[in-house]
mmCIF file of the N, C-alpha and C atoms, coordinates in Angstrom:
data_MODEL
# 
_entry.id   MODEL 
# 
loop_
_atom_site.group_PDB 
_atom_site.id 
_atom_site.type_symbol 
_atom_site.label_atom_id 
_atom_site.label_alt_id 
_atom_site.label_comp_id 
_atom_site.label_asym_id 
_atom_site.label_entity_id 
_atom_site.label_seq_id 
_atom_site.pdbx_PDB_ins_code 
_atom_site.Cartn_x 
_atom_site.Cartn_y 
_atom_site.Cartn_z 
_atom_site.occupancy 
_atom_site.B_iso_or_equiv 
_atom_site.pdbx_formal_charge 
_atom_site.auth_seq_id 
_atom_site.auth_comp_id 
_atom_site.auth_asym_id 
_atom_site.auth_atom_id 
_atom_site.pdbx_PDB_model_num 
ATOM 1   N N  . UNK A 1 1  ? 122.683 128.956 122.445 1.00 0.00 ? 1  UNK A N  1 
ATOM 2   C CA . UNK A 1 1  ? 122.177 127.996 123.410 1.00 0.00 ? 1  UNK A CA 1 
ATOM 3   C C  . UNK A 1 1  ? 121.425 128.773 124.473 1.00 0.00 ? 1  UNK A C  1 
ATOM 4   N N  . UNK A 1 2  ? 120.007 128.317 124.828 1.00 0.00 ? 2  UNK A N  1 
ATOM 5   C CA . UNK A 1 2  ? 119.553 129.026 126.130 1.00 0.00 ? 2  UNK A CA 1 
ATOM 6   C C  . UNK A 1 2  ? 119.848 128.413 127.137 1.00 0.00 ? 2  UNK A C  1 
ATOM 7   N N  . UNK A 1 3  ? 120.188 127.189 127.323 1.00 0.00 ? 3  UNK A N  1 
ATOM 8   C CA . UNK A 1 3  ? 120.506 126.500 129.079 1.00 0.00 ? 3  UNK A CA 1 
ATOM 9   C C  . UNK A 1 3  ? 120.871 125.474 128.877 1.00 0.00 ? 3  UNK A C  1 
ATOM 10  N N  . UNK A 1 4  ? 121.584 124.761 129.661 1.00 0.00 ? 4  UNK A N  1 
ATOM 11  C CA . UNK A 1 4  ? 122.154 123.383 129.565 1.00 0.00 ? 4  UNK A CA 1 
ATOM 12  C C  . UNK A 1 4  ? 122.005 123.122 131.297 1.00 0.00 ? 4  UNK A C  1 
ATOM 13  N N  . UNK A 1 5  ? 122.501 121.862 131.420 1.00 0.00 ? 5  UNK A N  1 
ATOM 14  C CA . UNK A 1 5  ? 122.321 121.594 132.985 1.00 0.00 ? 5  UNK A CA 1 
ATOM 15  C C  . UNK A 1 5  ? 123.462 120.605 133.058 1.00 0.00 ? 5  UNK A C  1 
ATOM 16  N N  . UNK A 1 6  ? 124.076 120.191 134.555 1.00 0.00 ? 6  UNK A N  1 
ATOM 17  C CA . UNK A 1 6  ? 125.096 119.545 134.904 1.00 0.00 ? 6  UNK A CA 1 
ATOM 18  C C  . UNK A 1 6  ? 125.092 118.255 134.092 1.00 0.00 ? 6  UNK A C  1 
ATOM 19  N N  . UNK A 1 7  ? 123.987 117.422 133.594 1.00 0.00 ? 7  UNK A N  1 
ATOM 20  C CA . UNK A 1 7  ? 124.156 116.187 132.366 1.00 0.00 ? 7  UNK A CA 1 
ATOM 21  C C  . UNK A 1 7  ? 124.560 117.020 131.038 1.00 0.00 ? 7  UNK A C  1 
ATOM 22  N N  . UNK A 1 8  ? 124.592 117.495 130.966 1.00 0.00 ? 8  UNK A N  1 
ATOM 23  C CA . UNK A 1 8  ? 124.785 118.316 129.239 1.00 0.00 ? 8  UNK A CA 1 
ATOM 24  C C  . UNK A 1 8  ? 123.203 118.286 128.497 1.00 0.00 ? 8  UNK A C  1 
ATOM 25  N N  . UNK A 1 9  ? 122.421 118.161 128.975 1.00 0.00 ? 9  UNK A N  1 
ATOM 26  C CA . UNK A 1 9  ? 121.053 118.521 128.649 1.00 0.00 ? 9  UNK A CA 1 
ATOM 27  C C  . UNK A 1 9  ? 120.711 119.661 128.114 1.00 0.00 ? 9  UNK A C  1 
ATOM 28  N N  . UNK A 1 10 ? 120.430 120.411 126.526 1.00 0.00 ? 10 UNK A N  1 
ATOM 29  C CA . UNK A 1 10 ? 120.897 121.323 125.894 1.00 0.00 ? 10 UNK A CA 1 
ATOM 30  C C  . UNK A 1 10 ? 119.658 121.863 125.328 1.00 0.00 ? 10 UNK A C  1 
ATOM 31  N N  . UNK A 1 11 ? 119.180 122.745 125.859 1.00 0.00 ? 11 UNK A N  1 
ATOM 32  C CA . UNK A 1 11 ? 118.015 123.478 124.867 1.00 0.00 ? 11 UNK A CA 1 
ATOM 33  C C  . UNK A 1 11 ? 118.205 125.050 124.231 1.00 0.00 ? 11 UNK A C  1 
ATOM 34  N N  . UNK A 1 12 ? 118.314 124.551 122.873 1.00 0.00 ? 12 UNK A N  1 
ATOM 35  C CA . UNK A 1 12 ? 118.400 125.738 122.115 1.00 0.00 ? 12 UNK A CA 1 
ATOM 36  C C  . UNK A 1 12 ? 117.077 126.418 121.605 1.00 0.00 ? 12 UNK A C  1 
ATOM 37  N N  . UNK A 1 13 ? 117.834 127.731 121.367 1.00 0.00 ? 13 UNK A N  1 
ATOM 38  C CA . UNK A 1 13 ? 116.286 128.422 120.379 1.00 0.00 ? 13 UNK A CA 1 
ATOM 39  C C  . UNK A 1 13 ? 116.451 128.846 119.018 1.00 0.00 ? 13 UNK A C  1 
ATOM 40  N N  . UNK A 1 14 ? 115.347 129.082 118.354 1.00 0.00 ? 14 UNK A N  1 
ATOM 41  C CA . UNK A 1 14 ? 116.541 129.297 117.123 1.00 0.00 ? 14 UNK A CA 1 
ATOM 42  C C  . UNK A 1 14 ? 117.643 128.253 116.331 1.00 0.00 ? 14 UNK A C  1 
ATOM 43  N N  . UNK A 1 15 ? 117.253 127.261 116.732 1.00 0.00 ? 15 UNK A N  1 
ATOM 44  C CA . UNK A 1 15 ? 118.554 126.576 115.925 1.00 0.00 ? 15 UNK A CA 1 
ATOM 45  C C  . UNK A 1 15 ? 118.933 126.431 114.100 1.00 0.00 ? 15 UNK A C  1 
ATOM 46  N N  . UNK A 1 16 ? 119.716 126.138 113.851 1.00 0.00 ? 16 UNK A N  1 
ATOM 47  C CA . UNK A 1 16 ? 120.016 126.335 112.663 1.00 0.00 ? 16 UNK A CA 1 
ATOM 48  C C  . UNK A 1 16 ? 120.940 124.621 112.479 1.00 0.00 ? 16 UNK A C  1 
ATOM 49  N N  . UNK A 1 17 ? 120.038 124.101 111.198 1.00 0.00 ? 17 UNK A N  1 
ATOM 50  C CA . UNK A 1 17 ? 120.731 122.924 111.146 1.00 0.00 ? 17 UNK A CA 1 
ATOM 51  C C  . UNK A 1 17 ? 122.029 123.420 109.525 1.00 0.00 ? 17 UNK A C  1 
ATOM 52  N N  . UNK A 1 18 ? 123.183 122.973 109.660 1.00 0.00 ? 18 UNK A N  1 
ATOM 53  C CA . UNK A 1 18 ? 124.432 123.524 108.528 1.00 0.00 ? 18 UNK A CA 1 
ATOM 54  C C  . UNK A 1 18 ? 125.264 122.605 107.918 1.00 0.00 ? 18 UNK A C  1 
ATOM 55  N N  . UNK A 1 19 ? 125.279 122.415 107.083 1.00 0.00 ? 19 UNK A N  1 
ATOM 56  C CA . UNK A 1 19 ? 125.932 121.847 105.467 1.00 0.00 ? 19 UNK A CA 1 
ATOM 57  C C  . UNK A 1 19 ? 126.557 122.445 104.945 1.00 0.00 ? 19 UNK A C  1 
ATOM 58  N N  . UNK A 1 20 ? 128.042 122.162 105.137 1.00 0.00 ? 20 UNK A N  1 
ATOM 59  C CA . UNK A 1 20 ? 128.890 122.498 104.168 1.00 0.00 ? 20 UNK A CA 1 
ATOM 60  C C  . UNK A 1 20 ? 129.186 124.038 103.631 1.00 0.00 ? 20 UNK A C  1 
ATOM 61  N N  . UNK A 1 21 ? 128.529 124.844 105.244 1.00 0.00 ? 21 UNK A N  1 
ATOM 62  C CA . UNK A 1 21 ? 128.643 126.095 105.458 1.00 0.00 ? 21 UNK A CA 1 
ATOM 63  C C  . UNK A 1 21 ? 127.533 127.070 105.007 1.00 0.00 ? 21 UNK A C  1 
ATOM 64  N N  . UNK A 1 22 ? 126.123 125.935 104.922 1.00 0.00 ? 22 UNK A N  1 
ATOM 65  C CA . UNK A 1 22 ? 125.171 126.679 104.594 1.00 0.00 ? 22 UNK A CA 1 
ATOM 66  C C  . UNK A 1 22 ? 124.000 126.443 104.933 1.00 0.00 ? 22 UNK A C  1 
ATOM 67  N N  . UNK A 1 23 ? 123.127 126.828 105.542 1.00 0.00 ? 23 UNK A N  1 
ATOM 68  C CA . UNK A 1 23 ? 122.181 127.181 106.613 1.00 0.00 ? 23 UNK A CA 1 
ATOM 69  C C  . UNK A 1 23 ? 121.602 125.678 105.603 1.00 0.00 ? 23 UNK A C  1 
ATOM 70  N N  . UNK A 1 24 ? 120.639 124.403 105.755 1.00 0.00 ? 24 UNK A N  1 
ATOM 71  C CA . UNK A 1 24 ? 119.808 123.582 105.283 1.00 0.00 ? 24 UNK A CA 1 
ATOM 72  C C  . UNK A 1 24 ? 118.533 123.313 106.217 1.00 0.00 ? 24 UNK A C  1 
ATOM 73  N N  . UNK A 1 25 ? 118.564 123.730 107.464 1.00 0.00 ? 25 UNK A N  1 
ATOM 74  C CA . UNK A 1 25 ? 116.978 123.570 107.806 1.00 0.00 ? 25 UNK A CA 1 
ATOM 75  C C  . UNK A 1 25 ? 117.504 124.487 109.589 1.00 0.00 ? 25 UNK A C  1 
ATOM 76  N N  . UNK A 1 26 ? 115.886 125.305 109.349 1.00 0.00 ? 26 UNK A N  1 
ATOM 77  C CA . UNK A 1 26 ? 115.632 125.947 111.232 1.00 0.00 ? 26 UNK A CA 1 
ATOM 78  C C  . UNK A 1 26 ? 115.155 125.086 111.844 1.00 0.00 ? 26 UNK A C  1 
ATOM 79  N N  . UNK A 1 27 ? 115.048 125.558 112.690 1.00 0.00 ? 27 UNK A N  1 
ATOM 80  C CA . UNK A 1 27 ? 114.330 125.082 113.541 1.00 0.00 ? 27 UNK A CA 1 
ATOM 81  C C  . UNK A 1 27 ? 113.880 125.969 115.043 1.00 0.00 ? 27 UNK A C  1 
ATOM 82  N N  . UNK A 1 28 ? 112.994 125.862 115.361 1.00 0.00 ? 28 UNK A N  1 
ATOM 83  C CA . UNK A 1 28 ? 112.651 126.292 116.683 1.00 0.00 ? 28 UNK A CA 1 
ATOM 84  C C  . UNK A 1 28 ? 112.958 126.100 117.733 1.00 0.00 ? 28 UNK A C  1 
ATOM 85  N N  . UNK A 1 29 ? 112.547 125.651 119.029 1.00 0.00 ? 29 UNK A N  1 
ATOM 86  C CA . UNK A 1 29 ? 113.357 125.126 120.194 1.00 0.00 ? 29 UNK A CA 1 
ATOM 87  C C  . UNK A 1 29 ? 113.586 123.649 120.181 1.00 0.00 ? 29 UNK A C  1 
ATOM 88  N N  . UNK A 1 30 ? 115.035 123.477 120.506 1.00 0.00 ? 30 UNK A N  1 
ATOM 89  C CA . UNK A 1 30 ? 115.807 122.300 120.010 1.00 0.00 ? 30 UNK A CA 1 
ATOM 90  C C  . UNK A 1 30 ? 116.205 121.486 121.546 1.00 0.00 ? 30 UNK A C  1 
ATOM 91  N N  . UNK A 1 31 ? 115.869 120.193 121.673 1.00 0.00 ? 31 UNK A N  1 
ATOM 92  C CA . UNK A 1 31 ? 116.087 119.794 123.310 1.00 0.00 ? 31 UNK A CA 1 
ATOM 93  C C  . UNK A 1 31 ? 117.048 118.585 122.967 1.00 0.00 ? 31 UNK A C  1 
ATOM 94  N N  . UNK A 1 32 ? 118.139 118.710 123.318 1.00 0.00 ? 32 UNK A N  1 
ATOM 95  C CA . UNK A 1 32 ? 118.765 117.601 122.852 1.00 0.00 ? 32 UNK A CA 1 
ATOM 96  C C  . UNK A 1 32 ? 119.274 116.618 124.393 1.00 0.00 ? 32 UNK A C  1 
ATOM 97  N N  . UNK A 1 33 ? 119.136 115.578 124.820 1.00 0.00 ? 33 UNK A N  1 
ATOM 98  C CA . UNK A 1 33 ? 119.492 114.858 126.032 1.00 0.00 ? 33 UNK A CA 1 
ATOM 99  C C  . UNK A 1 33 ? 121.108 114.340 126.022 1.00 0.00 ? 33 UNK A C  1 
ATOM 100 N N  . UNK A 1 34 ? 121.912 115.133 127.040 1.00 0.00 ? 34 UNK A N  1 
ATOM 101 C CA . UNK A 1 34 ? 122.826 115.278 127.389 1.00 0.00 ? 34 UNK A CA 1 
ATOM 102 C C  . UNK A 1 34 ? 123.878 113.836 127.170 1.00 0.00 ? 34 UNK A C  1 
ATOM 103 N N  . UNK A 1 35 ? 123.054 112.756 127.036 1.00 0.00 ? 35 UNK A N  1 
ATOM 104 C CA . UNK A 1 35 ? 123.842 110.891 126.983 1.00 0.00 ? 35 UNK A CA 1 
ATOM 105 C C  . UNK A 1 35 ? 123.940 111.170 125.347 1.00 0.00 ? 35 UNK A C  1 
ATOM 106 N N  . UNK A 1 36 ? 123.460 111.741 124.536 1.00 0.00 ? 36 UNK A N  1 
ATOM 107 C CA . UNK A 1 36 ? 123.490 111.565 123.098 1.00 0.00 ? 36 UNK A CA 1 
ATOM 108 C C  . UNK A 1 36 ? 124.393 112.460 122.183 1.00 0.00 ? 36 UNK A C  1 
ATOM 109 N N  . UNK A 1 37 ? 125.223 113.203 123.496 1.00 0.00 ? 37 UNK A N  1 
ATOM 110 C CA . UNK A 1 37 ? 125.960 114.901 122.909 1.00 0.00 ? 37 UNK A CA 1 
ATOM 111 C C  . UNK A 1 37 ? 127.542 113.926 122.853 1.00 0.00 ? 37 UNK A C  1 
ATOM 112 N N  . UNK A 1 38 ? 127.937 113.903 121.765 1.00 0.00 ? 38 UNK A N  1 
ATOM 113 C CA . UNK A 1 38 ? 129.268 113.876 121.874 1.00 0.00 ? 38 UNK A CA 1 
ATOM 114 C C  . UNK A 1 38 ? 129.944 114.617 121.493 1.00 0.00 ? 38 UNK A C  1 
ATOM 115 N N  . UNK A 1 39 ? 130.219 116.172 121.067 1.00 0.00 ? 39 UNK A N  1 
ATOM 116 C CA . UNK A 1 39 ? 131.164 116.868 120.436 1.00 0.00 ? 39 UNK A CA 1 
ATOM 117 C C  . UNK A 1 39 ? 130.562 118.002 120.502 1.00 0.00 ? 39 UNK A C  1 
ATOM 118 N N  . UNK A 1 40 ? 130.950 118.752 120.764 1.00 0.00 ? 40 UNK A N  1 
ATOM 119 C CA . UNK A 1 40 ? 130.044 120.589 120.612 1.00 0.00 ? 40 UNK A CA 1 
ATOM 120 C C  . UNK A 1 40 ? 131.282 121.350 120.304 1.00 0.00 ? 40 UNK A C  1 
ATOM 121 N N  . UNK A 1 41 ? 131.201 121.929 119.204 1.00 0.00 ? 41 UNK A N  1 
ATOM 122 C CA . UNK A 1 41 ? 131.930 122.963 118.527 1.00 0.00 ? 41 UNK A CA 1 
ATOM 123 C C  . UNK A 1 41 ? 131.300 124.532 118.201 1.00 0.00 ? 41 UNK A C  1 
ATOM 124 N N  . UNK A 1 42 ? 132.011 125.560 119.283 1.00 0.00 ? 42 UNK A N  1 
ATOM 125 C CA . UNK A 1 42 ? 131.202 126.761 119.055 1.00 0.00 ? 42 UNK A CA 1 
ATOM 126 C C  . UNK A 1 42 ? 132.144 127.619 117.528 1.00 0.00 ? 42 UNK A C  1 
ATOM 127 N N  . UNK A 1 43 ? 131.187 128.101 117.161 1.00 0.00 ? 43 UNK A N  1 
ATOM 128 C CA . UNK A 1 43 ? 131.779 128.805 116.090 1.00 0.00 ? 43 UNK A CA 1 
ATOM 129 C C  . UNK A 1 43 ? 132.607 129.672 116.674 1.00 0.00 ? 43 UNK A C  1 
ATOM 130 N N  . UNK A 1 44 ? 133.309 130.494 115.920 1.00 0.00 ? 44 UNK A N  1 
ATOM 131 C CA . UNK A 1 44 ? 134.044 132.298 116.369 1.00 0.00 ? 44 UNK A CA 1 
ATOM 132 C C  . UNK A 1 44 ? 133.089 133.146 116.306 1.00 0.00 ? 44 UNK A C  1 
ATOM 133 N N  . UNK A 1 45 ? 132.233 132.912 114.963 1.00 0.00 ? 45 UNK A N  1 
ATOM 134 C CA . UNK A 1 45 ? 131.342 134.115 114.613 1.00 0.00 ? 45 UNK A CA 1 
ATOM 135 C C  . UNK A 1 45 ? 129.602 133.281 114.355 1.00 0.00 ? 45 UNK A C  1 
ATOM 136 N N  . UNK A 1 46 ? 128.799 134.208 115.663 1.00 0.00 ? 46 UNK A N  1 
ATOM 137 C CA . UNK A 1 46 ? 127.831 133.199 115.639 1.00 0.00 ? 46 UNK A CA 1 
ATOM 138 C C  . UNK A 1 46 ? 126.543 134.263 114.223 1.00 0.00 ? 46 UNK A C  1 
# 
């Protein structure tokens, strides 16, 4: 994650979309709006 802000407003770089433990699509910088985040799970091993 590069920054988030006090709404949970989330812009990543690099993102990686994952299936069933296996990479299925990149992506570049990812802006996701903080009302639409319900669950964030960080891995152990990024």
């Amino acid at each position: 994650m590069n920054n988030v802000d006090s709404y949970m407003n989330l812009i990543m770089t690099d993102a990686e979309e994952v299936s069933n433990g296996k990479v299925i699509a990149n992506y570049g910088r990812v802006i996701v709006r903080g009302n639409n985040v319900l669950f964030i799970k960080l891995e152990n091993e990024l």
